[in-house]
Biopython code that builds the backbone (N, CA, C, O; Angstrom):
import numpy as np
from Bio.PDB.StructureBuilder import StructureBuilder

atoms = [
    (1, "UNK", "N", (107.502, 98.141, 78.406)),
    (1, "UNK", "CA", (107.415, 98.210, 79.856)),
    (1, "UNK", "C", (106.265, 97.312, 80.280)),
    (1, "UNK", "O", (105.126, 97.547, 79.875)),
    (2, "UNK", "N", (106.607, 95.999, 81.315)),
    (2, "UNK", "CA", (105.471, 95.621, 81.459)),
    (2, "UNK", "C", (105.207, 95.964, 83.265)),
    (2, "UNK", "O", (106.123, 96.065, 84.081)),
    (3, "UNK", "N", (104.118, 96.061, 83.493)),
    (3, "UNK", "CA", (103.843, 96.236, 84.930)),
    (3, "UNK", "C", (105.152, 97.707, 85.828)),
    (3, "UNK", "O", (106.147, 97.737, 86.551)),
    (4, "UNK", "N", (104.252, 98.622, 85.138)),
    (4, "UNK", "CA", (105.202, 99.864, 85.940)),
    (4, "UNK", "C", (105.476, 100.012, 87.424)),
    (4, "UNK", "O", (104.532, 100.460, 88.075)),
    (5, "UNK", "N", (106.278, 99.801, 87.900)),
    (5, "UNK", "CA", (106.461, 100.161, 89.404)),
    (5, "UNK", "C", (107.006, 101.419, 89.759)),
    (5, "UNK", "O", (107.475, 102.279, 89.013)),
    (6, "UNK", "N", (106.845, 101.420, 91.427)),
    (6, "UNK", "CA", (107.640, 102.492, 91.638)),
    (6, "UNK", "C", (108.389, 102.255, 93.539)),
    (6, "UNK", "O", (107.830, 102.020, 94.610)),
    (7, "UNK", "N", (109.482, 102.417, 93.251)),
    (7, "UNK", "CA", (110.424, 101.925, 94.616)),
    (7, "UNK", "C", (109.834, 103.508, 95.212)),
    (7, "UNK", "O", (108.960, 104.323, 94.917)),
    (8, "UNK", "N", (111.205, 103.292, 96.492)),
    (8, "UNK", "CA", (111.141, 104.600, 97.189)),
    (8, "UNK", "C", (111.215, 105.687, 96.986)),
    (8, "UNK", "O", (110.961, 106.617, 97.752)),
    (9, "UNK", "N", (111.623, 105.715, 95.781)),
    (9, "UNK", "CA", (112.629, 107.024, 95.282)),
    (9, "UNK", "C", (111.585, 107.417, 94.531)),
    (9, "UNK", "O", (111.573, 108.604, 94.207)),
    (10, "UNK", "N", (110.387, 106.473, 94.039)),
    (10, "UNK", "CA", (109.289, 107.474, 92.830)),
    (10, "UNK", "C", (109.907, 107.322, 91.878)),
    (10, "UNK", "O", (109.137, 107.673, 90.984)),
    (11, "UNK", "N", (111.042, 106.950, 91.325)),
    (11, "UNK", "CA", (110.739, 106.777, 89.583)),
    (11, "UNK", "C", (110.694, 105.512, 89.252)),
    (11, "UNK", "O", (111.213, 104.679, 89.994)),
    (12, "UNK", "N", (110.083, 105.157, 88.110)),
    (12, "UNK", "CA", (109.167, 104.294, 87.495)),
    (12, "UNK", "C", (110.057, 103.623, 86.700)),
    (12, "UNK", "O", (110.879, 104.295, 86.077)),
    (13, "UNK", "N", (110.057, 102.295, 86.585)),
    (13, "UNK", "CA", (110.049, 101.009, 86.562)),
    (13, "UNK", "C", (109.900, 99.589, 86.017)),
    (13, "UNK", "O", (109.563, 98.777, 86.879)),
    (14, "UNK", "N", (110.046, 99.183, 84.990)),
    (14, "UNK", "CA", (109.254, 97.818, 84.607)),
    (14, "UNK", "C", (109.701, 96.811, 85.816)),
    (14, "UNK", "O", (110.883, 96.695, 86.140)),
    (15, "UNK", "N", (109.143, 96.434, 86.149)),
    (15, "UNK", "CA", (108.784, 94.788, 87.464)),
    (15, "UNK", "C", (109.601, 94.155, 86.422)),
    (15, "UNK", "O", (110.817, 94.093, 86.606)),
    (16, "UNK", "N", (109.102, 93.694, 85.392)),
    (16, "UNK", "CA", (110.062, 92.314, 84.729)),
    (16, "UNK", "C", (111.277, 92.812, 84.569)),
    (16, "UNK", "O", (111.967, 92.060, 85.258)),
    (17, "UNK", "N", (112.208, 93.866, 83.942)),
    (17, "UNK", "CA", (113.350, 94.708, 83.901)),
    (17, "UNK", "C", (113.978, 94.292, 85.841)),
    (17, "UNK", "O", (114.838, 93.541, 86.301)),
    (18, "UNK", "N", (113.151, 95.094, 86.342)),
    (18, "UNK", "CA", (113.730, 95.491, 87.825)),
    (18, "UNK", "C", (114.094, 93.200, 88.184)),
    (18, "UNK", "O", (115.146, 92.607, 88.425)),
    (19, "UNK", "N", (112.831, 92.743, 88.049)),
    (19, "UNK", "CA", (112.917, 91.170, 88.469)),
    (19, "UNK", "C", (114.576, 90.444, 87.831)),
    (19, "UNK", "O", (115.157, 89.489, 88.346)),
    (20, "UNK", "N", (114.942, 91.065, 86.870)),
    (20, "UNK", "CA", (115.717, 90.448, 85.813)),
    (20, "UNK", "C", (117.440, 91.090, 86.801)),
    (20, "UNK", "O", (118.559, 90.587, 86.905)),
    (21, "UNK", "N", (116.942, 92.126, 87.229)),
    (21, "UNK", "CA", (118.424, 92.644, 87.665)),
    (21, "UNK", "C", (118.720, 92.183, 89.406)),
    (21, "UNK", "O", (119.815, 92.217, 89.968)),
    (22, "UNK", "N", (117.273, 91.724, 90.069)),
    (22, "UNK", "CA", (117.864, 90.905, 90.931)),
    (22, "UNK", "C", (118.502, 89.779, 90.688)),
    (22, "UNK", "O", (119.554, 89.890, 91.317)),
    (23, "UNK", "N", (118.492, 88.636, 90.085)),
    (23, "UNK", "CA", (119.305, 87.895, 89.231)),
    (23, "UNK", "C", (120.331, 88.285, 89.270)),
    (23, "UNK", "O", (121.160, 87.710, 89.975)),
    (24, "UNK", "N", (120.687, 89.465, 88.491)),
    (24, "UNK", "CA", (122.157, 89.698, 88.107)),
    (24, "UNK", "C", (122.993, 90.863, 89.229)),
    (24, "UNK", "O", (124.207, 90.893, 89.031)),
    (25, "UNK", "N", (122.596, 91.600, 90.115)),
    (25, "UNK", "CA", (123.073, 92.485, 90.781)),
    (25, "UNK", "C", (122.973, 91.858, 92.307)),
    (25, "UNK", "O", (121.882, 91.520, 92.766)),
    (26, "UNK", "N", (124.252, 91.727, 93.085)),
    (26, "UNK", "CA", (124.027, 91.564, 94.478)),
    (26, "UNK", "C", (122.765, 92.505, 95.386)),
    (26, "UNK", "O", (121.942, 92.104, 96.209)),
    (27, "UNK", "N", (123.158, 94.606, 94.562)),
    (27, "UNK", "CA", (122.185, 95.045, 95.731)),
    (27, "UNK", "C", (121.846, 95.905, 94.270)),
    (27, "UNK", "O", (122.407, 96.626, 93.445)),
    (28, "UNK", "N", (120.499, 95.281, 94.577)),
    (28, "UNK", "CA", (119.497, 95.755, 93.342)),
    (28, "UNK", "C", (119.397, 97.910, 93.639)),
    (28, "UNK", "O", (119.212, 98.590, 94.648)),
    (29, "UNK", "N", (119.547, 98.130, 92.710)),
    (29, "UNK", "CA", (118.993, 99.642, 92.335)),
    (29, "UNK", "C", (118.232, 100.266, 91.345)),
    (29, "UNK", "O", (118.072, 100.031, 90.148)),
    (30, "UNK", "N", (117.821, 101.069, 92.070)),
    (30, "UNK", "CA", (116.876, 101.864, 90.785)),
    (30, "UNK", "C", (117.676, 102.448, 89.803)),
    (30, "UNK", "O", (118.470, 103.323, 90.149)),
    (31, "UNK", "N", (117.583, 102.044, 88.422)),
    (31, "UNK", "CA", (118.059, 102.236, 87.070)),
    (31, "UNK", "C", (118.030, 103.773, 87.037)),
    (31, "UNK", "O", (119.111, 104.206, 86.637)),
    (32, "UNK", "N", (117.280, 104.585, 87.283)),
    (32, "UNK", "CA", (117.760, 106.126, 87.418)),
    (32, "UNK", "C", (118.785, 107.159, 87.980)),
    (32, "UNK", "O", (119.629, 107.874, 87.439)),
    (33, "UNK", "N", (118.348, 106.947, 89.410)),
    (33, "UNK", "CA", (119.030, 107.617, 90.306)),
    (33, "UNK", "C", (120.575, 106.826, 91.274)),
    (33, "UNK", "O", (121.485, 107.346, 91.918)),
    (34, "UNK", "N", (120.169, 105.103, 90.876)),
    (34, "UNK", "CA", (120.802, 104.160, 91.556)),
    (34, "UNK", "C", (120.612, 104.632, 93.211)),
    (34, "UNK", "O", (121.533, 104.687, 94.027)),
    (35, "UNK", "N", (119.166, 104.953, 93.476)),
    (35, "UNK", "CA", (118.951, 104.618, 94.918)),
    (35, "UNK", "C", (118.797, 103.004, 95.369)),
    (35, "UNK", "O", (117.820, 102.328, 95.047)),
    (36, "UNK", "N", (119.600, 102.645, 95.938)),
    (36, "UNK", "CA", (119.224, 101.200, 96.882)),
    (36, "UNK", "C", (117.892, 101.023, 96.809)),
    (36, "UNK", "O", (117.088, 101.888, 97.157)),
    (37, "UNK", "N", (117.516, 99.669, 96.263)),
    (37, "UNK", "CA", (115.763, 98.914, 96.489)),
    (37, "UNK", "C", (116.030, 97.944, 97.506)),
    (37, "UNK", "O", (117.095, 97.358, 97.313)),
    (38, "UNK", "N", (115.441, 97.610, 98.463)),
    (38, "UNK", "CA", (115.425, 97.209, 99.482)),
    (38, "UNK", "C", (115.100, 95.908, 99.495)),
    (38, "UNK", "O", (113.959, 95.839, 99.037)),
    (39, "UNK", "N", (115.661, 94.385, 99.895)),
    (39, "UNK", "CA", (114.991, 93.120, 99.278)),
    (39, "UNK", "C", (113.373, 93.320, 100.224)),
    (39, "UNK", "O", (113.303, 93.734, 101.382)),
    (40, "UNK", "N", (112.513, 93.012, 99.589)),
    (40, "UNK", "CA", (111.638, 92.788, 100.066)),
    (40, "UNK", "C", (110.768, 93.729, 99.884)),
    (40, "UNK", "O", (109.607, 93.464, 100.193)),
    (41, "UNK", "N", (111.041, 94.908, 99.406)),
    (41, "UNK", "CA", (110.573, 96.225, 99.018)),
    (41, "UNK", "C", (109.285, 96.428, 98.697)),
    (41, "UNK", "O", (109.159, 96.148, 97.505)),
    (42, "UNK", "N", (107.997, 96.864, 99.285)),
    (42, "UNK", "CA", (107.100, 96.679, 98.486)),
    (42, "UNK", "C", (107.318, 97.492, 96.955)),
    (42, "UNK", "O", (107.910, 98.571, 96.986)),
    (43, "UNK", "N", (106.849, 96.973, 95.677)),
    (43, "UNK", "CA", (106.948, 97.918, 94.807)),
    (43, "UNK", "C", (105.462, 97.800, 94.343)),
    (43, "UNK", "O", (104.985, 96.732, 93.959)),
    (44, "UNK", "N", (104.952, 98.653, 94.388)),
    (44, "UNK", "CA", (103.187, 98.741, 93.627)),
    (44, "UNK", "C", (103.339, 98.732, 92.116)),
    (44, "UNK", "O", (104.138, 99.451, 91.516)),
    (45, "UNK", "N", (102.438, 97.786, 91.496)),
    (45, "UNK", "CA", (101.891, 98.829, 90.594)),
    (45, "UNK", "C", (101.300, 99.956, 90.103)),
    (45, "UNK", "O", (100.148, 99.967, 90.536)),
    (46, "UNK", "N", (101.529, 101.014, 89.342)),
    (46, "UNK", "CA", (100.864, 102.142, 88.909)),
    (46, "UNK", "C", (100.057, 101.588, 88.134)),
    (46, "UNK", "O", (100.360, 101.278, 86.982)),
    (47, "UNK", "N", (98.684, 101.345, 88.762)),
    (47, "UNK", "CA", (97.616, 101.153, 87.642)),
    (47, "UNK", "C", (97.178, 102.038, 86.865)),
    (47, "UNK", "O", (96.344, 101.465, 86.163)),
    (48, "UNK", "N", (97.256, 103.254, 86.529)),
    (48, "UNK", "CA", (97.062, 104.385, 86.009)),
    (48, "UNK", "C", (97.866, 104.037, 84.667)),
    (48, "UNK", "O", (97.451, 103.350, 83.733)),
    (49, "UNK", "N", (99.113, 104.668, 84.785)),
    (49, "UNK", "CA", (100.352, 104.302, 84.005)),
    (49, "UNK", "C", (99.904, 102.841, 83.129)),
    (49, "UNK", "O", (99.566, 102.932, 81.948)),
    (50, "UNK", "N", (99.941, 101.521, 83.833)),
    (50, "UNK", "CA", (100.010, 99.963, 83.358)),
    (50, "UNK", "C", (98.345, 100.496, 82.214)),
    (50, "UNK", "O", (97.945, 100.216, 81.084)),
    (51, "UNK", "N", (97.974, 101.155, 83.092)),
    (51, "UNK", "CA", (96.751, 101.601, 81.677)),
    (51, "UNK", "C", (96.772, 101.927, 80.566)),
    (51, "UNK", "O", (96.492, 101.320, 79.532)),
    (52, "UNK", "N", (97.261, 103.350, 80.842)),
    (52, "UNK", "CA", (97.594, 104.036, 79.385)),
    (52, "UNK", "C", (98.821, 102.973, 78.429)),
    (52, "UNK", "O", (98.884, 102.809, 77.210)),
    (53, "UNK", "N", (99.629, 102.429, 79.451)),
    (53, "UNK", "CA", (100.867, 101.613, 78.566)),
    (53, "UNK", "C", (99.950, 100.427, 77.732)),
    (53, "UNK", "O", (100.219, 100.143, 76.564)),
    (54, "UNK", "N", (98.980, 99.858, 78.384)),
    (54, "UNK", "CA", (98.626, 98.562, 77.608)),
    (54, "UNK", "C", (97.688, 99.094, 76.411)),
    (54, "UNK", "O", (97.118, 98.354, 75.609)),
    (55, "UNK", "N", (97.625, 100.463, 76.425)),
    (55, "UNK", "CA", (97.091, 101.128, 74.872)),
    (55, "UNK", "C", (98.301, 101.075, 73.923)),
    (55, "UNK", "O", (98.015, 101.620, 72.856)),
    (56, "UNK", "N", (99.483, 100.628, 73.957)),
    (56, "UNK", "CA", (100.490, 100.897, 73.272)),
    (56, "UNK", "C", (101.434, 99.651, 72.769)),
    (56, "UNK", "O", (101.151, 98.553, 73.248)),
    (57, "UNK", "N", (102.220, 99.703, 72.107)),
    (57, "UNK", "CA", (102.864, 98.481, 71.824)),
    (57, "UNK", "C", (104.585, 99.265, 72.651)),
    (57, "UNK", "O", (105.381, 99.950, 72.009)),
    (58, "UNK", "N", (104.679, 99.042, 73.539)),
    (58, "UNK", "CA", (105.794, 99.420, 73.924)),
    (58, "UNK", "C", (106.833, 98.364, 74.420)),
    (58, "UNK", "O", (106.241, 97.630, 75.212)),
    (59, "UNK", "N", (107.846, 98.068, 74.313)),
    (59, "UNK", "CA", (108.892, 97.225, 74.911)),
    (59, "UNK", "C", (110.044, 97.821, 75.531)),
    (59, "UNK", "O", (110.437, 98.987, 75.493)),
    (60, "UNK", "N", (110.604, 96.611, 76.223)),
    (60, "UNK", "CA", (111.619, 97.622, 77.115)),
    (60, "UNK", "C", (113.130, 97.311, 75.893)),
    (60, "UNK", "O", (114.213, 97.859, 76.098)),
]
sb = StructureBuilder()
sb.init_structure("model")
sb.init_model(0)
sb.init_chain("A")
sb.init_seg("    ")
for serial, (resi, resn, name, xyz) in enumerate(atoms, 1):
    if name == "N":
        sb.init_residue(resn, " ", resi, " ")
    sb.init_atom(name, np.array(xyz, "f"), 0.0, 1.0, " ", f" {name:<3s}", serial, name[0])
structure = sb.get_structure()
């Protein structure tokens, strides 16, 4: 997971994953719930989360 986000809906995210499926999906959604992400959407990072993750060797 690099750079955790989080859309409207609150669940969490990789930015590069989510970046990769605008590319390929007309109307981008969240991989969980498939709530609609909005173009333009702000998505934050969880710096908290992007913390503990960069203690780890994790990939998506």
């Amino acid at each position: 997971m690099v750079k955790p986000v989080a859309p409207a809906c609150g669940h969490l995210g990789c930015r590069h994953c989510l970046a990769i499926l605008v590319g390929i999906e007309n109307v981008l959604k969240c991989p969980l719930c498939k709530a609609p992400i909005g173009k333009g959407a702000a998505l934050h990072v969880n710096i908290a989360l992007d913390d503990i993750i960069g203690n780890f060797d994790v990939n998506c």
